[in-house]
N, CA, C and O atoms as a DFTB+ gen file, in Angstrom:
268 C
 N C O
     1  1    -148.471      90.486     -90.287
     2  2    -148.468      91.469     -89.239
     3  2    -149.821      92.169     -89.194
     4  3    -150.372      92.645     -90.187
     5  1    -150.276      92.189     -88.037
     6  2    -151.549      92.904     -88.173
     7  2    -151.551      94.678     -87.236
     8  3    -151.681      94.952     -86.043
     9  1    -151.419      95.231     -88.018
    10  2    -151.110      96.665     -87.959
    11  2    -152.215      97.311     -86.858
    12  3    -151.994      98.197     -86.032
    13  1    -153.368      96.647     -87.086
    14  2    -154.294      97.766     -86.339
    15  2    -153.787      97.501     -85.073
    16  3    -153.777      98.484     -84.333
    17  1    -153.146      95.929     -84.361
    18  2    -152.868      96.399     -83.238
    19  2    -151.373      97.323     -82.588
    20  3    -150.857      97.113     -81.490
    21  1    -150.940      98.285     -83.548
    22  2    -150.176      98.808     -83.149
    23  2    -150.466     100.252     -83.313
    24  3    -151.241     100.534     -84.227
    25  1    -150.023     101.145     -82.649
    26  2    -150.258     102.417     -81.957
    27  2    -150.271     103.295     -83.284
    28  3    -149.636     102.810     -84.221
    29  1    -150.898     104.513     -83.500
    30  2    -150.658     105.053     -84.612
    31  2    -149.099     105.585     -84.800
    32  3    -148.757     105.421     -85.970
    33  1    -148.245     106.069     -84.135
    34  2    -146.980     105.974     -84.159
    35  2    -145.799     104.732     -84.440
    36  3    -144.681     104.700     -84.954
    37  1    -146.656     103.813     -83.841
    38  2    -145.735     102.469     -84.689
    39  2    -146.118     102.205     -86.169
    40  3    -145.388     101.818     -87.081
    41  1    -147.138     102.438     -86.184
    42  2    -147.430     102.311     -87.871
    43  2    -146.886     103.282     -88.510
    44  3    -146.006     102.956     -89.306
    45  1    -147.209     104.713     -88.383
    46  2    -146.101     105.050     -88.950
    47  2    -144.513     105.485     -88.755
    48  3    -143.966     106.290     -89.508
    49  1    -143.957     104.943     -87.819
    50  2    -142.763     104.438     -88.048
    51  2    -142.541     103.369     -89.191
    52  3    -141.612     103.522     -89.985
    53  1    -143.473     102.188     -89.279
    54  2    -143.466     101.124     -89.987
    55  2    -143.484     101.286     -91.518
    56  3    -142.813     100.652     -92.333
    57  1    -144.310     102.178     -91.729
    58  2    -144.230     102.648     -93.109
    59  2    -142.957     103.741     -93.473
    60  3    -142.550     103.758     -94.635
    61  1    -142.494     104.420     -92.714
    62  2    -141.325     105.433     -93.129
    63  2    -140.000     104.145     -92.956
    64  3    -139.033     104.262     -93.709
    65  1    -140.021     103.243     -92.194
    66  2    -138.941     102.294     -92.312
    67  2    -139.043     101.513     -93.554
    68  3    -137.882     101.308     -93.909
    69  1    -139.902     100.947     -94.434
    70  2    -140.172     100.949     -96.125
    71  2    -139.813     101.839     -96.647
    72  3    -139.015     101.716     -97.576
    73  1    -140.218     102.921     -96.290
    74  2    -140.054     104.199     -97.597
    75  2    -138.484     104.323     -97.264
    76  3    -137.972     104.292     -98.384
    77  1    -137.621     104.426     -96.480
    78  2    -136.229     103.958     -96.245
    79  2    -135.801     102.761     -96.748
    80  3    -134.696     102.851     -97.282
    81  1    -136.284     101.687     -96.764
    82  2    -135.113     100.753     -97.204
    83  2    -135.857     100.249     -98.859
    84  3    -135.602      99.192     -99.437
    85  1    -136.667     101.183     -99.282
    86  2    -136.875     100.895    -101.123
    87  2    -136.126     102.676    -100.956
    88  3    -136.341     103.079    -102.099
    89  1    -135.604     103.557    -100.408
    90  2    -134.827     104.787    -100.837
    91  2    -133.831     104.384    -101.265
    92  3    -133.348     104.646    -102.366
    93  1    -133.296     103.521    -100.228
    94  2    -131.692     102.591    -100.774
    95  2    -131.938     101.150    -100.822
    96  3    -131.538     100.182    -100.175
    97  1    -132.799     101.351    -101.891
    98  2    -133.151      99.863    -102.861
    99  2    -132.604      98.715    -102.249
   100  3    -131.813      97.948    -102.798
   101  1    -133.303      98.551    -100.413
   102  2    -132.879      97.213     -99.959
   103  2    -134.325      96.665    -100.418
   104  3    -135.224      97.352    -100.901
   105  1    -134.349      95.524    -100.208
   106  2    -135.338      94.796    -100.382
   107  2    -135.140      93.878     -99.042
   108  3    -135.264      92.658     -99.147
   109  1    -134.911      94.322     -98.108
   110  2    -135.039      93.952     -96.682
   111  2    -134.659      95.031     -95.869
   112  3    -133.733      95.784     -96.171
   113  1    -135.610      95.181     -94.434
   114  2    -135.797      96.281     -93.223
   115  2    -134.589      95.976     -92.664
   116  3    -134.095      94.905     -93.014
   117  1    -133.989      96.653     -91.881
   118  2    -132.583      96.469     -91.106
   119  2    -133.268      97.410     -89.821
   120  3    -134.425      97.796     -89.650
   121  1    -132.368      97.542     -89.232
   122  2    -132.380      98.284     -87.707
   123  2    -132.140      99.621     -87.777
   124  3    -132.620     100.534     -87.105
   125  1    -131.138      99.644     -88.895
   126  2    -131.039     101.308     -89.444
   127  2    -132.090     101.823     -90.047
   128  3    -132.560     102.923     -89.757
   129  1    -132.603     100.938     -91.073
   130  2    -133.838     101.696     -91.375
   131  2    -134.703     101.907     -90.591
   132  3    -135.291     102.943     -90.901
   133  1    -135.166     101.368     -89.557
   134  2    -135.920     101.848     -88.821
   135  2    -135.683     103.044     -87.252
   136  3    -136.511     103.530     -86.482
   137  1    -134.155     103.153     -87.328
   138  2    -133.607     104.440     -86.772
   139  2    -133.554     105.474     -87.734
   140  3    -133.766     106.502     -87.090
   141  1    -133.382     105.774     -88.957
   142  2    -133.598     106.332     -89.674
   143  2    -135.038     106.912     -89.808
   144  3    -135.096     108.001     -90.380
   145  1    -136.517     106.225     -89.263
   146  2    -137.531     106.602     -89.659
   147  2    -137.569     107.268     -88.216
   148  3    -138.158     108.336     -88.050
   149  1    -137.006     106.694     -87.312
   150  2    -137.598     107.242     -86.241
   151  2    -137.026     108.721     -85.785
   152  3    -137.541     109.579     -85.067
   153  1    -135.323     108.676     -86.719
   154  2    -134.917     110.225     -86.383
   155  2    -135.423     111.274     -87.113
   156  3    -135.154     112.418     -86.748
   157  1    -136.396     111.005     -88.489
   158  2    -137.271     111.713     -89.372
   159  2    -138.174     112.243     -88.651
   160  3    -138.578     113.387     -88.862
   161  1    -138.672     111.390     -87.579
   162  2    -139.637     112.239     -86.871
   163  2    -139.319     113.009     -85.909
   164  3    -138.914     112.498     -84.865
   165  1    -139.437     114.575     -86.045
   166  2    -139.013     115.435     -85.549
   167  2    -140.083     115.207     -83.781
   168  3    -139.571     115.569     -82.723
   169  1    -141.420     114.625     -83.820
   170  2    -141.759     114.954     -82.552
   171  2    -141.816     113.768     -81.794
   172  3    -142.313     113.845     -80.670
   173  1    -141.375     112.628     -82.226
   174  2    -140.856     111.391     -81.409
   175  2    -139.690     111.590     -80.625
   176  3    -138.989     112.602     -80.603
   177  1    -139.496     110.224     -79.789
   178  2    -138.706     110.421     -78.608
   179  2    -137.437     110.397     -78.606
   180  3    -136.810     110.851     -77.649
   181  1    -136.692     109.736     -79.932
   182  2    -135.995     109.355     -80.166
   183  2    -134.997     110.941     -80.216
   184  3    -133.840     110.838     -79.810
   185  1    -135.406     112.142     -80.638
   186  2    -134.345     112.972     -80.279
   187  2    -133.997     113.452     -78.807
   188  3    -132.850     113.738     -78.463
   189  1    -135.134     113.513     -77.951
   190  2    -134.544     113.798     -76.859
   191  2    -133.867     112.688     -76.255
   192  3    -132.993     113.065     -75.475
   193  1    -134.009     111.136     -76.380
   194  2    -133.606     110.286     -75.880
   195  2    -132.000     110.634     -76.423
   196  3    -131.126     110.550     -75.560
   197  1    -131.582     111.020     -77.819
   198  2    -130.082     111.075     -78.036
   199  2    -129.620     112.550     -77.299
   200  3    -128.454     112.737     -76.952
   201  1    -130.616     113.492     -77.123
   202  2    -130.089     115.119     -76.882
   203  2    -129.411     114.577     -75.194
   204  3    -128.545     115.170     -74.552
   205  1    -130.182     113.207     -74.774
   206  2    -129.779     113.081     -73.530
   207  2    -128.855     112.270     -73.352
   208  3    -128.240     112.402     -72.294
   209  1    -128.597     111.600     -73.920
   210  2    -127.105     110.792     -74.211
   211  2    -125.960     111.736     -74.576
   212  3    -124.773     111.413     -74.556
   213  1    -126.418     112.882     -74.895
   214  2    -125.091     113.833     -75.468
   215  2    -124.953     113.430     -76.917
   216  3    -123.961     113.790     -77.550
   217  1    -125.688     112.864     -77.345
   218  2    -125.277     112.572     -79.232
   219  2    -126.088     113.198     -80.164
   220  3    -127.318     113.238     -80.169
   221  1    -125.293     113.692     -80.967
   222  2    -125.646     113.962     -82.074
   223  2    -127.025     113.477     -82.860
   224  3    -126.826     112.399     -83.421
   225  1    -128.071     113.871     -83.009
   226  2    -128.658     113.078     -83.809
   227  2    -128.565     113.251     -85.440
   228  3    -128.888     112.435     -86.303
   229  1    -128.089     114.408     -85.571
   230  2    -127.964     114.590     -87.405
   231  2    -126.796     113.910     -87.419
   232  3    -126.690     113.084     -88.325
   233  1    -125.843     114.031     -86.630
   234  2    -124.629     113.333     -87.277
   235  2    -124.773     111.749     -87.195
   236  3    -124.076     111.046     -87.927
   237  1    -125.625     111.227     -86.354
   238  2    -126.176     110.111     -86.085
   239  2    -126.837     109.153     -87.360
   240  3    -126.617     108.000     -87.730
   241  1    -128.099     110.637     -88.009
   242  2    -128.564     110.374     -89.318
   243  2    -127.597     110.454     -90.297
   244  3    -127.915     109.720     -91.232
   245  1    -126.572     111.015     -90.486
   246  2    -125.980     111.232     -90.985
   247  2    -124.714     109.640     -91.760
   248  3    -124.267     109.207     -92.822
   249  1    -124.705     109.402     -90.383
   250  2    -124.063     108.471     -90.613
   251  2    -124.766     106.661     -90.872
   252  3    -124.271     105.572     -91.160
   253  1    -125.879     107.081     -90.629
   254  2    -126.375     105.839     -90.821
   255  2    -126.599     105.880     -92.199
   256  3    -126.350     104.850     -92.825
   257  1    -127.071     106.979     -92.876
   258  2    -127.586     107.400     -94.424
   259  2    -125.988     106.561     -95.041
   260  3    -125.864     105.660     -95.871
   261  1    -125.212     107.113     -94.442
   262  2    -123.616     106.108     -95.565
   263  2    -123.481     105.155     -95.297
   264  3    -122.480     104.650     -95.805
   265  1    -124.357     104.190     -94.319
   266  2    -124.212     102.823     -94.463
   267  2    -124.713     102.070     -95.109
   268  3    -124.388     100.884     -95.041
């Protein structure tokens, strides 16, 4: 993968989706982990995109963390 061509926000998404799936000692990325990195970031889009769906996003994180 060559990183520089991705936005400084995809990279680090990319790295907080690692630091998520060695938190719960996967040794493979899933889709959660990388919703998980993206609801960490408090100034990405991903919360207003759920505030506008009507969902929860902590309970969202919440529930992905017990999977």
């Amino acid at each position: 993968m060559n990183f520089d061509k991705y936005t400084k926000k995809a990279r680090e998404a990319v790295s907080e989706m690692q630091a998520m799936a060695a938190r719960f000692s996967n040794s493979q990325y899933t889709p959660e982990h990388l919703m998980l990195a993206l609801l960490n970031d408090k100034t990405g889009a991903i919360i207003s995109i759920l505030k506008r769906a009507n969902l929860n996003f902590l309970l969202t994180q919440q529930i992905l963390e017990k999977e």
